[in-house]
C-alpha positions in Angstrom: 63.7 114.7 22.5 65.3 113.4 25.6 69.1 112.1 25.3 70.8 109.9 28.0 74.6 110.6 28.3 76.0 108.0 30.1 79.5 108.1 32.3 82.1 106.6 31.1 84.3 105.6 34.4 87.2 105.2 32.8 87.6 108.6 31.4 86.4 110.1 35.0 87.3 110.7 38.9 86.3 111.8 41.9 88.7 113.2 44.1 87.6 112.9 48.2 90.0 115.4 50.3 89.1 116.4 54.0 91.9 118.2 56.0 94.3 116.6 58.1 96.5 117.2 60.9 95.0 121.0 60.4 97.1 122.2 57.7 97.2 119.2 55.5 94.8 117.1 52.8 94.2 113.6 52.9 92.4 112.3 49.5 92.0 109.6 47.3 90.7 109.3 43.9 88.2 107.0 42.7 87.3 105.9 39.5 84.5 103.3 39.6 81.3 104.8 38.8 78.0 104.6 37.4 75.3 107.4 35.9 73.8 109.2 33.3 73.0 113.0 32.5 69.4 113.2 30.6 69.6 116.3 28.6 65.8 117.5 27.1 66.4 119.1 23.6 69.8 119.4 23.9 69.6 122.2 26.9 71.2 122.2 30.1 68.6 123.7 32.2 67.0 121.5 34.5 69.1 118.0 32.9 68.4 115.1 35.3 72.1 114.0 36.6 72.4 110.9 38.4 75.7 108.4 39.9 77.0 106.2 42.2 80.2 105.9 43.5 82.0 102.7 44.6 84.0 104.0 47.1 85.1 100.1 48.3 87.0 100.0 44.9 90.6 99.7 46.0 93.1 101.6 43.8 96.1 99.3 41.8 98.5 102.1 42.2 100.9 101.4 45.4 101.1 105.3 46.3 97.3 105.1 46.8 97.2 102.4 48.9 97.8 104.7 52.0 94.6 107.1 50.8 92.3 104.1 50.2 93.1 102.3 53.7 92.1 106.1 55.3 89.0 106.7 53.2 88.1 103.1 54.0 87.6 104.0 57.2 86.3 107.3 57.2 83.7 106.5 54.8 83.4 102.9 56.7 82.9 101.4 53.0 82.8 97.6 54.6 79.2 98.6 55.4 78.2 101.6 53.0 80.4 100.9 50.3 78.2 103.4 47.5 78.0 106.8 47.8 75.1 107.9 45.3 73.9 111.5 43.9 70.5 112.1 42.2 70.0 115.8 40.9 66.8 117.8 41.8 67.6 120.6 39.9 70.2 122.0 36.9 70.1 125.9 36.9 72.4 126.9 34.0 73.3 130.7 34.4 75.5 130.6 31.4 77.6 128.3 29.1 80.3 127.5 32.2 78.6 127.9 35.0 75.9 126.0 36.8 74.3 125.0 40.1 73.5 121.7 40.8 71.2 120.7 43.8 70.4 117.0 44.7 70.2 114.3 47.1 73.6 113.0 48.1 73.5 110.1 50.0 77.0 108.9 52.4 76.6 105.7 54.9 72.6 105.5 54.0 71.8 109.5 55.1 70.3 111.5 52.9 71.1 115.3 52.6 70.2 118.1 49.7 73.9 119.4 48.9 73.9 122.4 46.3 77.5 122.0 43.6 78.7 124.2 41.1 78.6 122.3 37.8 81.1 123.7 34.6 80.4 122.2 31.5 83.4 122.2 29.3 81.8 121.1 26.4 80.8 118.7 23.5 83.6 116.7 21.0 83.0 114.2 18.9 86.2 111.4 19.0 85.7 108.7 16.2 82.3 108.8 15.5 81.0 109.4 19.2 79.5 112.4 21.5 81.4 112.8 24.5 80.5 115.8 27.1 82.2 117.2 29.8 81.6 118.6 33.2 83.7 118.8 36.3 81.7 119.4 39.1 82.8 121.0 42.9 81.3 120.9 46.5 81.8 121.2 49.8 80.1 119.7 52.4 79.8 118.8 56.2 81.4 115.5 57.2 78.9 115.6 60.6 76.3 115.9 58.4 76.8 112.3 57.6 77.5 111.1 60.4 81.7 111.0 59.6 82.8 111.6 62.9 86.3 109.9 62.4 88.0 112.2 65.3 91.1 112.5 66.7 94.1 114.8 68.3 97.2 116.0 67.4 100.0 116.1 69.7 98.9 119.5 70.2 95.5 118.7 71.2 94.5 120.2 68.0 91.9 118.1 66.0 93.2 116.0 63.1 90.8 116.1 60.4 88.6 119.0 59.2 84.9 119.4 59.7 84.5 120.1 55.8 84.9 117.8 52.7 86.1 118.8 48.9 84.7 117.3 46.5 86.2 117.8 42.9 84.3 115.1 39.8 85.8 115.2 36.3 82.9 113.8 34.5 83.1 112.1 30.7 79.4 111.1 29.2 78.9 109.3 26.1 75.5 109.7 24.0 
């Protein structure tokens, strides 16, 4: 028996950080997101993950303001406003930890990215089945096309080749 978890956004984030000025972060968090996990038989192995995130969604808290203006540019979201995941495979190696490769898909270019996945578990909260993951990858900004360059005083270059990505993930049966 197949069950569809679905996300529930406002339980979830994403955090976006890319280095900065070579020592620092800059991130934002969003929290506008669609997707489901389909779980066969209740087992992990091989689930079929899928979301969307809506990076254009501007954040109502003033201190994020600053964040959202720079990942509205890197990610040029006036153009390519989603970015969107769809799993190819789930390899569970035990109750915590898990690979998860897919399709990830920034500014309309497709790439296979591989995440670590940790499920951190099942509750039920007044009368419904919530699940857990939180889920963490790197990958190459030049590998789509996020070229968003520039110097430092020092001629050093301000933003890092390599992007974090960190997703707390809440799923309701």
């Amino acid at each position: 028996m197949k069950t569809k978890w679905t996300i529930d956004s406002s339980q979830s984030d994403v955090l976006i950080k890319n280095r900065h000025s070579t020592i620092a972060f800059m991130d934002g968090t969003i929290n506008k997101f669609t997707g489901h996990v389909d779980i066969e038989d209740n087992e992990l192995e091989d689930a079929s993950i899928e979301f969307a995130l809506d990076v254009n969604n501007k954040p109502t808290k003033l201190d994020q303001i600053d964040s959202y203006l720079k990942l509205n540019d890197f990610f040029n979201t006036n153009e390519y406003p989603v970015i969107s995941f769809k799993s190819t495979s789930f390899q569970k190696v035990n109750r915590n930890i898990n690979f998860l490769k897919g399709n990830l898909t920034i500014r309309n270019i497709t790439k296979v990215v591989e995440l670590d996945a940790a499920f951190i578990g099942i509750n039920t909260e007044n009368g419904v089945q919530k699940a857990a993951f939180e889920i963490i990858g790197k990958i190459n900004r030049k590998d789509f096309d996020l070229p968003f360059n520039s110097y430092t005083q020092t001629g050093g270059l301000a933003k890092g080749q390599d992007i974090n990505l960190i997703a707390n993930l809440e799923f309701t049966a």
